[in-house]
DORODREN-21404 format. One record per residue: y, z, x of N, C-alpha, C, O in turn. Coordinates in steps of 0.2 Angstrom, whole numbers, plus 2048, in hexadecimal, padded with zeros to 3 digits. Example, Ala and Ser with C-alpha at 12.3 -4.5 7.8 and 13.67 -1.06 7.14 Angstrom:
! DORODREN-21404
7E48278427EA82783E7F08278427EF82A8477F58238407FB824844800827840806828843
This chain:
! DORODREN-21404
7FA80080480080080080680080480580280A80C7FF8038147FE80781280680580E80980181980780981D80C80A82081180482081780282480A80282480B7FA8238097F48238037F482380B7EC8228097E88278067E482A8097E08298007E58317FD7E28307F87DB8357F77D88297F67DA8287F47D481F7F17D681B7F27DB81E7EE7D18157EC7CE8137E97D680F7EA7DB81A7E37D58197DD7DB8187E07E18187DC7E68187E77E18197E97EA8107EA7EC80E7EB7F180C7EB7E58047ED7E38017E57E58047DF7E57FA7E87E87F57E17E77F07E47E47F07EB7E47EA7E07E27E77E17DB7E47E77DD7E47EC7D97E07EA7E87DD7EE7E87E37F47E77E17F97E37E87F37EA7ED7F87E87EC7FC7E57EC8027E77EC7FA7DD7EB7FB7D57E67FC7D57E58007D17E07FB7D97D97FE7D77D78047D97D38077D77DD8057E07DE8097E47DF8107E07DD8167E17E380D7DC7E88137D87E78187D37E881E7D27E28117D07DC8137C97D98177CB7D981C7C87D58167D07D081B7D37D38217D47D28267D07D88217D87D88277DA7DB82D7D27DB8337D17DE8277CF7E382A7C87DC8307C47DD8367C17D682B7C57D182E7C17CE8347C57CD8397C27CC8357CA7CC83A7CD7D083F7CC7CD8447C97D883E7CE7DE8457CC7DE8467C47E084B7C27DB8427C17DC8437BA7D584B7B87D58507B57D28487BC7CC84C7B97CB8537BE7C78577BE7CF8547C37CF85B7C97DA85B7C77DE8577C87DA8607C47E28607BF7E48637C87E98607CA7E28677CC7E586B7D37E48657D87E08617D67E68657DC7E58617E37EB8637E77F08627E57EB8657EF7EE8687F27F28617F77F78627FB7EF85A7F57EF8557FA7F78557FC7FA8528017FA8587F98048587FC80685F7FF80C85F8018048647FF80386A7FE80A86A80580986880B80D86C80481486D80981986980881E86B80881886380681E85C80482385E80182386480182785B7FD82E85D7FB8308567FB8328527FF8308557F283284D7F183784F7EA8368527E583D8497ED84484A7E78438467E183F8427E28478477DB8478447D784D8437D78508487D785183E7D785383A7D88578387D28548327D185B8387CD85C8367C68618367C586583B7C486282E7C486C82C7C186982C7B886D82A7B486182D7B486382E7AF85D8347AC8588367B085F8367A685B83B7A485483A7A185383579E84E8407A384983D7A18438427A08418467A483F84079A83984579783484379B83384779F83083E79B82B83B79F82B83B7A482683D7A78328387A88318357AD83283D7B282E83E7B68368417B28368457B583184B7B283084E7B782E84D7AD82A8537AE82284F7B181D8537B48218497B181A8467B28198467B98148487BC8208437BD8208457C482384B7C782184B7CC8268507C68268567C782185A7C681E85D7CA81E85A7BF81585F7BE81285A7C280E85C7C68128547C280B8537C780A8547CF8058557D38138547D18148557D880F85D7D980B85E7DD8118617D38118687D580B8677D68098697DB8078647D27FF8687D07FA8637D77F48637D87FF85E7DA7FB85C7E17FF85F7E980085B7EE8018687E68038697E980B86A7EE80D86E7F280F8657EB8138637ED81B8697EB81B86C7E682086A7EE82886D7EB8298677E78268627E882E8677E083385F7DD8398647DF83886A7DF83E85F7DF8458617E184885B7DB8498557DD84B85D7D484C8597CF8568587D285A85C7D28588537D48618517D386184C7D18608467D28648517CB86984F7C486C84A7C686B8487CC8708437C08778407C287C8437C587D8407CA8808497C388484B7C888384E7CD88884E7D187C8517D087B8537D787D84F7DC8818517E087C8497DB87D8417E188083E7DF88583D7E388183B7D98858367D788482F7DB88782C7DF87D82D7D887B8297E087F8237DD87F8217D888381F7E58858197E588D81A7E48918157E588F8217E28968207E089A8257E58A08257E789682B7E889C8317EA89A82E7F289E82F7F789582B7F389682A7FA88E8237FC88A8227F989082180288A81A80388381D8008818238008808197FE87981B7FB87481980286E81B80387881680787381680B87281E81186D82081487A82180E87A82781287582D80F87183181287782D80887182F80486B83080586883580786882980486182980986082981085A82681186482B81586282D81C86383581A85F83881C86783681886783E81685F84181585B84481885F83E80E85A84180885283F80D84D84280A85183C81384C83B81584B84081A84684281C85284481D85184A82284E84E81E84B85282284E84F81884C85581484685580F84385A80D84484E80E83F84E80A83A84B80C83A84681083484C80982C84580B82E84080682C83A80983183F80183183B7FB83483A7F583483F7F18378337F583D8347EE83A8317E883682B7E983A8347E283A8317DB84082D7DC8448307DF8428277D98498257D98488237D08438217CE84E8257CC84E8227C68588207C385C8247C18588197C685D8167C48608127C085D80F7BC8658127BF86A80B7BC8678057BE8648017BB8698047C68697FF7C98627FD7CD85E8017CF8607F87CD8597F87CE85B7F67D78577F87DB85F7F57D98647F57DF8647FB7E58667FC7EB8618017DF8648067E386180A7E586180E7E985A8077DF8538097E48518057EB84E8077EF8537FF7EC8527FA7EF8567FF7F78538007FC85A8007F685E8017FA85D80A7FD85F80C80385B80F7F98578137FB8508147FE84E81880184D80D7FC84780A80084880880784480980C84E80580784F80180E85280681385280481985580C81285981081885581781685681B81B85081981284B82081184581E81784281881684382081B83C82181E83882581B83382881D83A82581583582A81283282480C83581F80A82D8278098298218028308247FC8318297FB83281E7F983681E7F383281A7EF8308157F183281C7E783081D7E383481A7DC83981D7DA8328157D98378137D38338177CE82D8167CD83881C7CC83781E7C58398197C08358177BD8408187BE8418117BB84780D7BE84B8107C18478077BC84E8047C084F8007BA84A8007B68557FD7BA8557F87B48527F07B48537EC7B084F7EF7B884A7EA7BA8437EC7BA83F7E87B88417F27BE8387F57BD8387FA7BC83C7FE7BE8347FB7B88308037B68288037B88238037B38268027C28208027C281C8077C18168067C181E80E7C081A8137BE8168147B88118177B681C8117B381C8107AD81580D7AB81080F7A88168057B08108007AC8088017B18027FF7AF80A8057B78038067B780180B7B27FB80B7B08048107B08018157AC7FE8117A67F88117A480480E7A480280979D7FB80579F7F680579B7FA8017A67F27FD7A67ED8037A87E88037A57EE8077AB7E980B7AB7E680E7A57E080E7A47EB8117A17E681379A7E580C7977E680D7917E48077977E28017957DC8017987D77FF7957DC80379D7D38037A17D180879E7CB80779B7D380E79D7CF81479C7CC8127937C88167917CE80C7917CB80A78B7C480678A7C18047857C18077917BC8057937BB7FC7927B57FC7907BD7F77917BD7F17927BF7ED7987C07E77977BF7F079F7C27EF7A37CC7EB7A17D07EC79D7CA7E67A77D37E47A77D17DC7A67D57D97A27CF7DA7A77D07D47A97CE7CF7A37C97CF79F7D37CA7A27D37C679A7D47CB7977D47C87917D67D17967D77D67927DE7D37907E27D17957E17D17897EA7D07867EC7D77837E97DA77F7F27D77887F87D97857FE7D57818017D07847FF7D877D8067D677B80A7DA77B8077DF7798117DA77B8167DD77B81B7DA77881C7D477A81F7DE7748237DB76E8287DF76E8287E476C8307DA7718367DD7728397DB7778377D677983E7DF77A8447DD77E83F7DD78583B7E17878417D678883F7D47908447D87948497D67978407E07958447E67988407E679E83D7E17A08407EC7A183E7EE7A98377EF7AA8337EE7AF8357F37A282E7F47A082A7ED7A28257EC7A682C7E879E8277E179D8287DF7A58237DC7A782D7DF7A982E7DD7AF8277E07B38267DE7B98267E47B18227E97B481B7EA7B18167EB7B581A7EA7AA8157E77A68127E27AA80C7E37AD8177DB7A98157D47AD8117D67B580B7D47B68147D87BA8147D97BF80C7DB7C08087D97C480A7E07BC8017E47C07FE7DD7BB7FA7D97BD8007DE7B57FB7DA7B07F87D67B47F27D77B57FC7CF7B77F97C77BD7F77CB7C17F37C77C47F77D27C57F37D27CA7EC7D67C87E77D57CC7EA7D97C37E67D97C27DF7D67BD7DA7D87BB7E47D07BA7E07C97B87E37CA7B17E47C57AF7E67CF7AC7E77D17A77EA7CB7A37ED7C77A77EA7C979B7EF7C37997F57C77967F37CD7937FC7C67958017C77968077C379180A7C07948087C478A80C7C178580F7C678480D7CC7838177C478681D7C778281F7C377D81C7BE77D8237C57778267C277082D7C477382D7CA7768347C17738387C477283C7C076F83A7BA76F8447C376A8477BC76984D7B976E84F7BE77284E7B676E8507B27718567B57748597B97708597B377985E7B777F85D7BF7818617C37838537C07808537C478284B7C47858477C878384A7BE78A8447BD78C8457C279484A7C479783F7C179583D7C779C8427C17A08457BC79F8417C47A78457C27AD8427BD7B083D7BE7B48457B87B08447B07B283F7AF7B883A7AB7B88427B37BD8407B37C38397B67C58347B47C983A7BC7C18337C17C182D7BB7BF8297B87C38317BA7B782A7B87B38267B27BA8207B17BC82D7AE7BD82A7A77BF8257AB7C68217A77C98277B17C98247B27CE81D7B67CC8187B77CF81E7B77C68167BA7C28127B47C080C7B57BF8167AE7BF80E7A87BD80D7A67C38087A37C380F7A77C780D7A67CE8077A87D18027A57D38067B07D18027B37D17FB7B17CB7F67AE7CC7FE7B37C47F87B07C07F57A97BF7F17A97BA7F77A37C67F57A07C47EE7A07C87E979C7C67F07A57CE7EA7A87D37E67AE7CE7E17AC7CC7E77B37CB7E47B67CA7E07B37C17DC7B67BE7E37AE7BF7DF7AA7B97E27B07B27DF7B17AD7E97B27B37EC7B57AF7EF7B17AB7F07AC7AD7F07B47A37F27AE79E7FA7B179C7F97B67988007B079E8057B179D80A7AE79980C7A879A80A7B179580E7AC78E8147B278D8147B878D81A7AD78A81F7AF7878217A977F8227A377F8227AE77A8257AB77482A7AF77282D7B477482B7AB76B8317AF76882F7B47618327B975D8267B07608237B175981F7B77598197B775B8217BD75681D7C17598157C07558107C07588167BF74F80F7BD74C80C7B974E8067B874D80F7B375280A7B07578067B375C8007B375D80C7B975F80A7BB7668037C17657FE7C17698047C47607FF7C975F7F87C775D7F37CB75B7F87C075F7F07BF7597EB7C07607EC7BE7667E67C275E7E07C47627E27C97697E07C976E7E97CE7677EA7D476C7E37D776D7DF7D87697E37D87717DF7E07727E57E67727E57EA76D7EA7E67767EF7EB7767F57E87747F77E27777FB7EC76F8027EA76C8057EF7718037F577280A7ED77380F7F07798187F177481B7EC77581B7F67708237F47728267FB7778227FF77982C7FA7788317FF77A8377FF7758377FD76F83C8027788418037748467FD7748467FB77A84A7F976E84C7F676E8547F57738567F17768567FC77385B7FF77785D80177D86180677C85B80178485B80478A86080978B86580878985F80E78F86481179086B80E79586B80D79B86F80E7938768097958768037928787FE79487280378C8757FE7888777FE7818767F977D87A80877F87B80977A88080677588180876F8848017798897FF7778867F97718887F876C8817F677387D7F277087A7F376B8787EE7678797F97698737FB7658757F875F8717F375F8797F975B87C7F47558767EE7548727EE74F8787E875B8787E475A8707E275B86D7DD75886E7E77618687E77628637E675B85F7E175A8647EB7568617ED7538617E874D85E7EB7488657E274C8657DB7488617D774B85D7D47488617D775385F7D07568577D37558547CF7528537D975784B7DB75784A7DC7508447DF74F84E7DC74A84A7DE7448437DC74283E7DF7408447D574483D7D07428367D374A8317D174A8387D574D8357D87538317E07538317E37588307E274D82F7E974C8277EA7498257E77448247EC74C81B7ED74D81C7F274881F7F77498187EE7428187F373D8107F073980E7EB73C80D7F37338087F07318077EA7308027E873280D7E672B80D7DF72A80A7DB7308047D873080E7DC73680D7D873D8067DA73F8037D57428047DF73E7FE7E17417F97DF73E7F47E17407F97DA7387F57D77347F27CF7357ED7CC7337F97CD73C7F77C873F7F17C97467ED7C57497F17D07467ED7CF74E7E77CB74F7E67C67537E27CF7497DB7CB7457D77CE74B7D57C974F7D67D474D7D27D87527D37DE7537D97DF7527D07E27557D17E97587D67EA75B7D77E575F7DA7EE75C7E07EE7617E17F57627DF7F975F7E67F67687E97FF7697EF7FD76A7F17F776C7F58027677FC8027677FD80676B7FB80B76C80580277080780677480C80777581080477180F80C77981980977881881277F81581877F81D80E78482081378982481878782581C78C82781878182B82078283382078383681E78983582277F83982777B83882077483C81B77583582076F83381E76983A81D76383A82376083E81876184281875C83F81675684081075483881B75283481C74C83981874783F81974583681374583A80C73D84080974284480673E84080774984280274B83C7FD74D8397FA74983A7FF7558387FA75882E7FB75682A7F775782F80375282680375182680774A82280B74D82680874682480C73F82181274381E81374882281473E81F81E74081781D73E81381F74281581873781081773680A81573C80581873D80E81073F80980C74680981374A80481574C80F81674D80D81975180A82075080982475580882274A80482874A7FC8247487F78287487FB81E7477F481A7477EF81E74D7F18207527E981D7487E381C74E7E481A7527E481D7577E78127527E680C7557EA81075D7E880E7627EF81575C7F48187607F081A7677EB81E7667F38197707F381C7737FA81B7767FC81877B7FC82077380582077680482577A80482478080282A77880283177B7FD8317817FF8357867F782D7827F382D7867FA82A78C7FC82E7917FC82378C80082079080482679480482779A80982A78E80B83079180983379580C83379A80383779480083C7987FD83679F7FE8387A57FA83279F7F882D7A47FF82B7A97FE8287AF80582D7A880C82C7AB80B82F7B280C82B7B78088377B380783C7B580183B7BB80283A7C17FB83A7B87F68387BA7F78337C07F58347C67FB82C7BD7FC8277C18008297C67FE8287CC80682C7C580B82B7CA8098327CE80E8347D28048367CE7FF83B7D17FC8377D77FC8377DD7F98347D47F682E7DA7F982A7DD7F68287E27FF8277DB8038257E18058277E58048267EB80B82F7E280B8327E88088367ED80B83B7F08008357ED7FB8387F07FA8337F57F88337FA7FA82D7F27F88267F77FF8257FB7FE8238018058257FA80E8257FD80D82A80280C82880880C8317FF80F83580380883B80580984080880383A8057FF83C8077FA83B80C7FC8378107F383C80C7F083A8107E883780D7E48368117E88368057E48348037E382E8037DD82C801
């Protein structure tokens, strides 16, 4: 593995297989000492339920100190160079959680930290995110491969991130979005590249009952990110037709499990109905947050 984790594309498939494994081992032994002395920052220009107690409780229980600084502790990027930042933060610490605005600014604490940094989310990847999300897709016992996902909604940091393990572990790969809000041009075209190697099926439409037919897994997120509350209004006209609810789920015509990473706008982008379903493993994805980014930081900054 690099040094550090800056998004899916920094992984190769054994990477991932790498991660898996070891994810299911820490899952099933809750103590492990394998950090036992370390001292790793959290790092956050924004606020967060998951992203910060999944890695802080995991750090602890694989031994490790967390050091949580707020937006106002640093002010990264604004009260002084981010690159001073991180030559500082590496005298003091084994390893940064980084979770920013800028996806730039992980980039940038990556490049001047000698120590492993860590994308908790950037506004371009949330690679912690989607390996949690493929791995409880494996824990579903049908392996990965020709396995479809779909995801239904705004071409956000998540689906960049989605896209990214999905092609390297053979997975097939439909977003729905509407229109002037498709994933990132550049990503997607550097993701068929890969899946033309790993036999990945990557599609993008605008139809979501096209997209969902023969899912194994329905994926959304929120239609609104945070720093783009100004939008919400407008947001919430353009995704109405984009909302996973029973009608839609009538199109799939197969078994499926429903997903969504969290923090949930219940009667926007997913009905309260779908997400208290059988069909549901939101929650598993939550708790699997922990587990995954347990095993990365045991493969970064340890010696496993």
């Amino acid at each position: 593995m690099h040094k550090d984790l800056i998004s899916g594309f920094d992984l190769s498939e054994q990477d991932i297989k790498t991660i898996f494994s070891l994810t299911s081992k820490l899952k099933k032994k809750k103590i492990d000492n394998c950090l036992k002395n370390k001292t790793i920052g959290l790092v956050f220009q924004k606020p967060s339920v998951r992203t910060r107690v999944s890695f802080e409780v995991g750090a602890r229980q694989l031994g490790a100190n967390c050091l949580y600084l707020a937006p106002h502790d640093i002010e990264l990027g604004s009260r002084e160079p981010l690159k001073d930042v991180a030559r500082v933060l590496c005298r003091y610490l084994d390893g940064i959680i980084a979770r920013t605005f800028s996806h730039e600014h992980v980039i940038e604490l990556a490049k001047y930290a000698n120590i492993p940094v860590i994308n908790g989310l950037s506004d371009l990847y949330h690679p912690a995110q989607a390996l949690a999300d493929i791995y409880t897709i494996l824990e579903q016992g049908n392996g990965l491969k020709g396995v479809k996902l779909v995801y239904i909604g705004d071409g956000n940091n998540v689906v960049n991130s989605l896209m990214a393990i999905c092609v390297k572990v053979g997975m097939d790969f439909t977003v729905a979005t509407p229109k002037g809000y498709e994933p990132n041009k550049q990503i997607w075209a550097d993701a068929q590249k890969i899946a033309k190697q790993s036999k990945s099926k990557l599609v993008h439409c605008y139809d979501p009952k096209v997209a969902v037919k023969a899912a194994d897994f329905i994926y959304s997120d929120v239609w609104t990110s945070m720093g783009q509350e100004k939008e919400a209004a407008k947001r919430i006209k353009v995704f109405k037709d984009y909302q996973i609810n029973s009608e839609l789920l009538k199109c799939v015509g197969k078994k499926y499990k429903i997903m969504h990473c969290m923090p949930i706008h219940r009667g926007q982008e997913m009905t309260d109905e779908v997400v208290e379903s059988k069909q549901s493993i939101i929650f598993d994805q939550a708790e699997n947050r922990m587990h995954v980014q347990k095993a990365v930081m045991a493969l970064l900054l340890g010696s496993k």
